[in-house]
N, C-alpha and C positions, 0 to 999 in steps of 0.2 A: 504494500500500500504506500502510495506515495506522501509523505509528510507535508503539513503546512506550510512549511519554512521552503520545500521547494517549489510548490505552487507559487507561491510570493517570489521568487527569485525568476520563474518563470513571466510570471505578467510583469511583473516591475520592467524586466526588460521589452518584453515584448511594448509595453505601453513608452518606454522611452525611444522606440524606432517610432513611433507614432507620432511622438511631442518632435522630435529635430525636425530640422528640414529634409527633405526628400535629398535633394544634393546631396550632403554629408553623407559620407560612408561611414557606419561605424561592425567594426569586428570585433568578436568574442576574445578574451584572452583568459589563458592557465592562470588559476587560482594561486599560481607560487607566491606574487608579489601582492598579491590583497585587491586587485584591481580585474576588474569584470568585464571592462569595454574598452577600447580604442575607438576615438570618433578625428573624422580626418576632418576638416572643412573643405568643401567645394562651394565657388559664387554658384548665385541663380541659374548662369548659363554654362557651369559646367567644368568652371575654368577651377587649375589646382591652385591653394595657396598656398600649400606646403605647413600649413597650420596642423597640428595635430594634440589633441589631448584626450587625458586617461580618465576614465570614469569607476567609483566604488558608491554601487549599488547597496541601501540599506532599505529594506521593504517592511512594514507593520498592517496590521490589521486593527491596530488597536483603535477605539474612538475616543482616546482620550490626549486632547492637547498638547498635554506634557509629552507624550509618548509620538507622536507624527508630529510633532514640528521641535525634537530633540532626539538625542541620542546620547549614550557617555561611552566615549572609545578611551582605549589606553593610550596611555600620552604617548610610549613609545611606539605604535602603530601609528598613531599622527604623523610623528619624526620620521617617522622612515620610509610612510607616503607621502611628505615635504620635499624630500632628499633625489627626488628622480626626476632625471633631466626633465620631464615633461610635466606641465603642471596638472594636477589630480585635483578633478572636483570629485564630493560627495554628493550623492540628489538622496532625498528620503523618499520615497514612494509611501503615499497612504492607499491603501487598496479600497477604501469604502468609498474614494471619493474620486479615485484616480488620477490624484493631481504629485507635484513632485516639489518637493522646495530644495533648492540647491547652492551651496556656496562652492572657494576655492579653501582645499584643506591648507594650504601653505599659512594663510590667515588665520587655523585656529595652534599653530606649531609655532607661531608667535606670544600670542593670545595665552598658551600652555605653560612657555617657555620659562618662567619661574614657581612654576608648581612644583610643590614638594610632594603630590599626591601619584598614585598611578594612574589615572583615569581623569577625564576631564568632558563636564558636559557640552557639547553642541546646541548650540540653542539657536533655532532659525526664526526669523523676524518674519513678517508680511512682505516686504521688497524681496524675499527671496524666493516667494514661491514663482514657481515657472508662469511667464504667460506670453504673451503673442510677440511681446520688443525682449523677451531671452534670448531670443539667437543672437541677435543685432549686439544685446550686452555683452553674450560672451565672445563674438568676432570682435569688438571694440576691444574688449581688457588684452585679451590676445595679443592683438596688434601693438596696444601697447607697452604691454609687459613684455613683450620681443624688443622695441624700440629701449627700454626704458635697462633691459638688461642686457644689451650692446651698449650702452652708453649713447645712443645716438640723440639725446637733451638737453636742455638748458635750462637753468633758470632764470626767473620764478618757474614755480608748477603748481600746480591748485591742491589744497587739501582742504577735508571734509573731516570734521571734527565728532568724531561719532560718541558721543558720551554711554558708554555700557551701566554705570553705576553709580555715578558720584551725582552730587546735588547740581541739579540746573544751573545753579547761581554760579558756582566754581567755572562748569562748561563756558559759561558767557563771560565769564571774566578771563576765563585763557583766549577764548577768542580772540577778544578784542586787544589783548595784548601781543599774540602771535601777529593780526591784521597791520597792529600800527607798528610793531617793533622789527619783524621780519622778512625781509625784504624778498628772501629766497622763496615764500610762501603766498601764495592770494586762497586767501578764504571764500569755501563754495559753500552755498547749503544743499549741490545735488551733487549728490552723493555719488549718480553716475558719470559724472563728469570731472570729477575728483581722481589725482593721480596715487597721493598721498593721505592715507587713511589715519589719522589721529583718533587712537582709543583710547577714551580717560575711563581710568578705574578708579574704584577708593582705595586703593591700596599702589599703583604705579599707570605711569605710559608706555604702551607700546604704539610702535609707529611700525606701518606696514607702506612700503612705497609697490604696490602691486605686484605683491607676494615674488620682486625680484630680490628688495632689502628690506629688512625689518632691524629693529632695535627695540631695547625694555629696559627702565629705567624707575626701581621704586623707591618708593616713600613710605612714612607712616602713615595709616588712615586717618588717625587725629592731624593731620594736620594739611587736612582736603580746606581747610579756611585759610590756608596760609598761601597768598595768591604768587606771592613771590618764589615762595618756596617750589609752587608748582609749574609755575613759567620755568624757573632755570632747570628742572627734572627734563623739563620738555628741551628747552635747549643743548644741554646733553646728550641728552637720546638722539638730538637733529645731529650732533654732532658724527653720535656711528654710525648714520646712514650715510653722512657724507663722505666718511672712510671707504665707505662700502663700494660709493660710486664711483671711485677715481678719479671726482672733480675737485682735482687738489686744488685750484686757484681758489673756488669757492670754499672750501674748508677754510683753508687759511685766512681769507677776508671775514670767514663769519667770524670765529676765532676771537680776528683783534679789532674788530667793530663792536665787539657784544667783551670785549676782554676777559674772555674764557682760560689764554695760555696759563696763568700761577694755577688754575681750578685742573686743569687737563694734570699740569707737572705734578699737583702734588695728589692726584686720585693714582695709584699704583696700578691699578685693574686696564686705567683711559690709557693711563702713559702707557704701558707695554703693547696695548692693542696696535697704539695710531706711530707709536715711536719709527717706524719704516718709514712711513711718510714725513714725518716730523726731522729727518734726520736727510735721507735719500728722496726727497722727493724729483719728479723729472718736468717738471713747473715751469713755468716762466717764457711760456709765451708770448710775445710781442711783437710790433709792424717795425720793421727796418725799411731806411732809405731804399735798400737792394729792391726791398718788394714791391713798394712805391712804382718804383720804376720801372718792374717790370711788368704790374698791372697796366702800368699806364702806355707802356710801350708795346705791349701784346697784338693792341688793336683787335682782340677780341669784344664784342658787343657786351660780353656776356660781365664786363671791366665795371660797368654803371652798379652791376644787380651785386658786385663783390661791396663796392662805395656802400648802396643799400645796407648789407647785412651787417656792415660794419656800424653804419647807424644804430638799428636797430636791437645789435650787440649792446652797443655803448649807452642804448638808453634804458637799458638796465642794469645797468650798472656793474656790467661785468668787464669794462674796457674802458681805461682815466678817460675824462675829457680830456687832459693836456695830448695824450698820446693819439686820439681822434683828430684834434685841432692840427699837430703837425702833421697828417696824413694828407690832410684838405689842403695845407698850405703847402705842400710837397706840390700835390696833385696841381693846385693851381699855379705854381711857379712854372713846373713843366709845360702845361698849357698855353701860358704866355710866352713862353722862350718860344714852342713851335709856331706860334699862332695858330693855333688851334681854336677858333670861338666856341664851334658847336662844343668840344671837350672842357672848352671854360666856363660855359653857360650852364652843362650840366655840372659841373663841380659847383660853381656855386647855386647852383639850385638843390645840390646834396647837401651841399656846407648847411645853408638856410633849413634845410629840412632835417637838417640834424640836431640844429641850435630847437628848431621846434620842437621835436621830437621831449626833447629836458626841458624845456619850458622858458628859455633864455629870448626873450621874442623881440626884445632890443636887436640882438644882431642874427635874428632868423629875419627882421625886414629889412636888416642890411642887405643881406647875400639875395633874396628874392628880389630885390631891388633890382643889382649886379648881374641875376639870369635874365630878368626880363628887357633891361639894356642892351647886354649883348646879343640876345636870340630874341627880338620882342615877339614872335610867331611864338612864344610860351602864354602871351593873354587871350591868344586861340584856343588853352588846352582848357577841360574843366575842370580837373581834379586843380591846375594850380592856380587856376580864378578860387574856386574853394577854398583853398590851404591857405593863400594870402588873405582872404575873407576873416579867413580865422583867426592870422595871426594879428589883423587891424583890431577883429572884435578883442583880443587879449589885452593890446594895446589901449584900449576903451576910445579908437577911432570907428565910431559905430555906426555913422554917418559913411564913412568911406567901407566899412564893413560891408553896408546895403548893396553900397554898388557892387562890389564886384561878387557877394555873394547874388545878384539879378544878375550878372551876367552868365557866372557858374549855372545857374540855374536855365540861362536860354541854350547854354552849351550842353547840360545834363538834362532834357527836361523829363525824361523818365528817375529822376534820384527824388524822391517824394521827401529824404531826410530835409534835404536843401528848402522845404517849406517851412520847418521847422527851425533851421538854422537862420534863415532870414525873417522869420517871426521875431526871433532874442534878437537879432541885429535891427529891429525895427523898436522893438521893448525899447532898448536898454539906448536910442535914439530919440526916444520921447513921444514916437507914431502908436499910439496904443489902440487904436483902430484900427492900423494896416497890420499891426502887430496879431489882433483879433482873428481879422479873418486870414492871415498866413496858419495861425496857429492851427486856425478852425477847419481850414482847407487840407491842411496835416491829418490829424486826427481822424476827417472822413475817409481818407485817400490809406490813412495806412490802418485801415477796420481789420487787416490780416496780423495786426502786427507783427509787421518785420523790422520795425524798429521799436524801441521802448518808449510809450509817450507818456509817461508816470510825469516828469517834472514839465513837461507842454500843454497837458492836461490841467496840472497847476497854476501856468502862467494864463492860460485860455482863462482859466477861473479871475487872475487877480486884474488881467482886461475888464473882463466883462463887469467889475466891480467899480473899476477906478470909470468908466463910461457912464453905468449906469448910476452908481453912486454918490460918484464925486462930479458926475457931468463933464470929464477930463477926456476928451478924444486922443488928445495931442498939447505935448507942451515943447517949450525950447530948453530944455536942462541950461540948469547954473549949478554943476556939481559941488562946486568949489562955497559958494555963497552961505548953503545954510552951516555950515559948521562954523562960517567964523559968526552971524546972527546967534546962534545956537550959545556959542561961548559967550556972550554980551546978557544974555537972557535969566532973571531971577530964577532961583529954584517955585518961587509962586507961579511965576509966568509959563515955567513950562509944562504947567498942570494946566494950564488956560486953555481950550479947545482952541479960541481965536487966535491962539498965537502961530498954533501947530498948523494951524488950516492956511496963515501966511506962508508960512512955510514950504506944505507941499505944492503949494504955485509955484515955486521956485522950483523945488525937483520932488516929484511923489515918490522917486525912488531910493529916497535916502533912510534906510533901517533906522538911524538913531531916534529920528523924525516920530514914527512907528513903534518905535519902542516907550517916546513918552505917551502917545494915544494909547498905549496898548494899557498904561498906567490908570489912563482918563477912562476908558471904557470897563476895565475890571472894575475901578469907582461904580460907575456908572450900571454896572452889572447889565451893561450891550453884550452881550455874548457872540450875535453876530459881528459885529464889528472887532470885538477882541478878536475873534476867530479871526477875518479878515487882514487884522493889523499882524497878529501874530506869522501869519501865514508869508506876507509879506517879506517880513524880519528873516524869515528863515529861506526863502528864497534868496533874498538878495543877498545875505552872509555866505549860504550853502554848507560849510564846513562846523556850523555849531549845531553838536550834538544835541545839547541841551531844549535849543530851541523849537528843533524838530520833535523831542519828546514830549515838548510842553502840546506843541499842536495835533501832535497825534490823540494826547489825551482828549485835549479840547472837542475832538471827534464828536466822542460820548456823552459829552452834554446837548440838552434840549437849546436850538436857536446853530448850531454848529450842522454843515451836510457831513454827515458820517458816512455820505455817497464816496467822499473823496481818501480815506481812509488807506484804503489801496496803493491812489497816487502818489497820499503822503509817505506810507510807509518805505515802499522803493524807493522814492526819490531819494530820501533819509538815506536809507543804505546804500546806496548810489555814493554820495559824497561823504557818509562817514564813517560806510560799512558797520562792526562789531561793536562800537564806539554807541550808537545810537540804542543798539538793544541795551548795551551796560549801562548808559543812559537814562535809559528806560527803566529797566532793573533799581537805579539806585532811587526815581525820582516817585514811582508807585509803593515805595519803601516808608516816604514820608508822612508825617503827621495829620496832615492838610486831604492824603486819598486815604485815611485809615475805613472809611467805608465804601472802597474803592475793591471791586473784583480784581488788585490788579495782575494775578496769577493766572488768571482766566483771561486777562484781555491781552496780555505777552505772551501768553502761547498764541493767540488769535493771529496775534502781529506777527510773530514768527512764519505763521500758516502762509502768512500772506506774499511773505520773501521773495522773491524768484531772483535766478542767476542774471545779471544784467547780459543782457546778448554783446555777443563780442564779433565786430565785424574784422576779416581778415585782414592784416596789413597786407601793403602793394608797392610789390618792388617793380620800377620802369628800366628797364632799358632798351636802347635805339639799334636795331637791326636792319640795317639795308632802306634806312630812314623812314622803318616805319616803328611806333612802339609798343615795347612788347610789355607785359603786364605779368607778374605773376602773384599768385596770393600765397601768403604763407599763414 
């Protein structure tokens, strides 16, 4: 008679040729190594990828929870299905429902890695159960844990902070510390998108960079409130991963940025691990005059797209600016010596867009200057009608912003962001009208969204107020004017409605202006208008946490649109990321919401997060004078 346990090992499998794709090949394998399947990946139409991995089949019948969406293996079977060249998922099979939840085991061999026990539970979440975007999941991690353990990356890389046990509070305060203090890291809330997986525990971190490097670093559990203490565990532990990857330039910078070396020297366990690198390392990469010159004299097209990467290198700070600067000044000397225009026009249309790139916009409109001189057939192109657009709006030339982001816009007129970007260049111009309907012509036009309209949606709002409101179509800004009125002004006077209302005639767009209304209206218990002024405030700062908290709260009061919620939220974390939720966190703490849900309305707000969409950079260069585009 045949046993229940091989029935189950029969349908399990059977029902997992049913779940992959048809493409995929997958063959049986000999029970020696603990592993049941081999699945190859084939595309749609057939083609090989040469992708392969190993599957360990665990099947139940049971209806109980605990029992189909866990399992407890021994740690040393974990290890030593971690240990093979090919990565090994587990899927659980429930047989009453037919469904499968599945992780990568290298993840729980981390996860295990300081346990003093023999066996360790698996515990599968909701995101792990299979469903229609699994394949597409596990072709993604694939590709990129191939990518990621060749080394073939850079930083930054996105990690996803996945709290297993510790108190919310702690999770949100590492965030927002790793967000603003690490440079090597950007903070995702999707998880699938995420390179680098951060596990807080109450007892240590382990860091899983997709199950090619992992590290684990503990602590005491009493002292999960000790926010310092658990930032540098975290730093630490970033530290053996970056061992791991042979990004020694990076190790090193993190090192003596974050002044780790007296903590590395005197941890005996750190120093012996990294002392090969620390001692030998084969580092020190840098641009010589030699290469300069030979990029430049190759006469290869391909010369522009090497300029690009160097940019694009450098604006993260993984290559000095000094050393960038002389590359460009290389490059442009050579240029002159040949007369070369077209070669000098695009050097300094790289130089310029390099200075943009780090935010230096003084001398990114020098050099844009210098290209469109030279070669003026560049105010033909649209991408650098745009760029220059942007870098006048930086400038606070918002006036000249207009124009050339209207002409961008007659040269792109399929780029629907360019409605949106000439909306702010029309705002922050004083046209609050023309501003209106750009805004409002955005918003209809991008119903798919393919761009993010959270802070346009905002500005749509604070038009349609200063119009309807304040009767304010349009004004002529005197940026300069109310601050020095402002400083001449009693502390009586600036409580004065009439004073403030002089005021915004001069410029509506001035925050300080808005923050004494916002004074007059809490008095005055206006709530819409607090809402209004405050909204304002936080608009036009962007970078204050604080203020953005205060307006998200103000949501939830009666006289506030709690429609807008949403746009406030993202926008918030747009410009201050983890900073706003810890923000959040500290300010629903206070004495003043103690009859405030506010544990319930911060997870709402969490809910509400989404990954800001990230559009591809684009590198130009000129091939047989036409250009070529590539995204990265």
């Amino acid at each position: 008679m045949r046993s229940r346990t091989h029935i189950l090992e029969e349908e399990s499998l059977f029902e997992l040729k049913r779940a992959i794709p048809n493409e995929w090949v997958i063959r049986e394998k000999p029970k020696d190594y603990g592993i049941d399947v081999e699945i190859e990946i084939f595309t749609s139409k057939g083609e090989y990828t040469g992708i392969v991995f190993w599957v360990q089949l665990k099947a139940t019948d049971s209806e109980k929870i605990k029992d189909y969406k866990s399992i407890r293996m021994p740690i040393a079977k974990i290890r030593q299905l971690a240990t093979y060249d090919l990565p090994v998922a587990l899927f659980r099979y429930n047989s009453n429902n037919r469904t499968f939840y599945f992780d990568w085991i290298k993840r729980y061999a981390y996860l295990s890695s300081s346990s003093e026990k023999k066996s360790f539970n698996i515990e599968f979440q909701d995101y792990h159960l299979w469903s229609k975007d699994s394949a597409n999941q596990i072709i993604l991690f694939l590709k990129s844990k191939i990518r990621f353990s060749n080394n073939s990356f850079s930083f930054p890389i996105k990690g996803f902070l996945n709290n297993l046990n510790a108190p919310d509070k702690t999770a949100r305060k590492l965030s927002s510390k790793i967000s603003k203090n690490i440079a090597l890291i950007e903070i995702t809330r999707d998880r699938n998108s995420a390179n680098l997986e951060i596990n807080l525990l109450e007892n240590r971190i382990v860091l899983n960079l997709l199950g090619s490097f992992g590290g684990s670093i503990g602590y005491e559990k009493g002292n999960l409130s000790n926010e310092d203490l658990i930032f540098k565990a975290f730093k630490d532990c970033l530290i053996l991963i970056l061992f791991q990857t042979d990004k020694d330039i990076d190790l090193f910078k993190f090192i003596n940025d974050h002044k780790l070396l007296d903590e590395v020297i005197n941890h005996p366990g750190m120093l012996h691990y990294l002392m090969p690198k620390l001692i030998a390392s084969q580092s020190g990469n840098h641009f010589t005059k030699e290469i300069v010159e030979h990029v430049f004299k190759s006469g290869n097209p391909i010369s522009a797209t090497i300029i690009q990467t160097i940019i694009f290198l450098s604006s993260k700070n993984i290559i000095s600016q000094e050393r960038v600067e002389s590359y460009f000044e290389q490059v442009i000397k050579l240029s002159l010596e040949s007369e070369n225009e077209t070669s000098l026009a695009t050097s300094y249309y790289n130089f310029g867009g390099y200075y943009r790139g780090i935010n230096v916009f003084d001398k990114a409109i020098h050099f844009y200057n210098k290209a469109y001189k030279t070669e003026n057939n560049y105010l033909k192109r649209g991408y650098f009608c745009r760029e220059l657009a942007g870098i006048l709006f930086e400038l606070d030339f918002f006036r000249l912003s207009v124009k050339f982001y209207t002409k961008a816009s007659a040269l792109e007129p399929d780029n629907i962001f360019l409605l949106a970007t000439l909306g702010d260049a029309e705002f922050y111009s004083g046209n609050y009208e023309k501003a209106l309907n750009h805004f409002d012509d955005f918003l209809i036009k991008n119903a798919n969204q393919n761009h993010d309209k959270y802070e346009f949606s905002l500005k749509y709002t604070i038009c349609k107020a200063l119009i309807e409101i304040l009767e304010l179509k349009q004004q002529k800004r005197n940026i300069n004017k109310p601050y020095e009125i402002l400083k001449l002004l009693t502390e009586k006077e600036l409580k004065e409605s009439s004073k403030l209302d002089e005021l915004i005639k001069i410029d509506v767009l001035n925050p300080i202006i808005w923050s004494y209304f916002s004074t007059v209206f809490l008095k005055d218990e206006d709530l819409t208008m607090l809402f209004i002024s405050s909204l304002i405030q936080a608009i036009l700062i962007k970078g204050d946490s604080k203020i953005w908290a205060y307006v998200a709260i103000l949501t939830t009061y009666e006289g506030s649109p709690s429609g807008l919620l949403n746009d406030i939220v993202n926008t918030a974390y747009f410009y201050c990321r983890e900073d706003f939720i810890s923000e959040l966190q500290d300010m629903i703490e206070l004495e003043e919401y103690d009859n405030f849900k506010g544990d319930k309305f911060l997870n709402y707000v969490e809910e509400l997060i989404k990954t800001p969409k990230e559009h591809p950079m684009e590198l130009r260069f000129w091939d047989e004078d036409k250009v070529k585009i590539i995204e990265l």
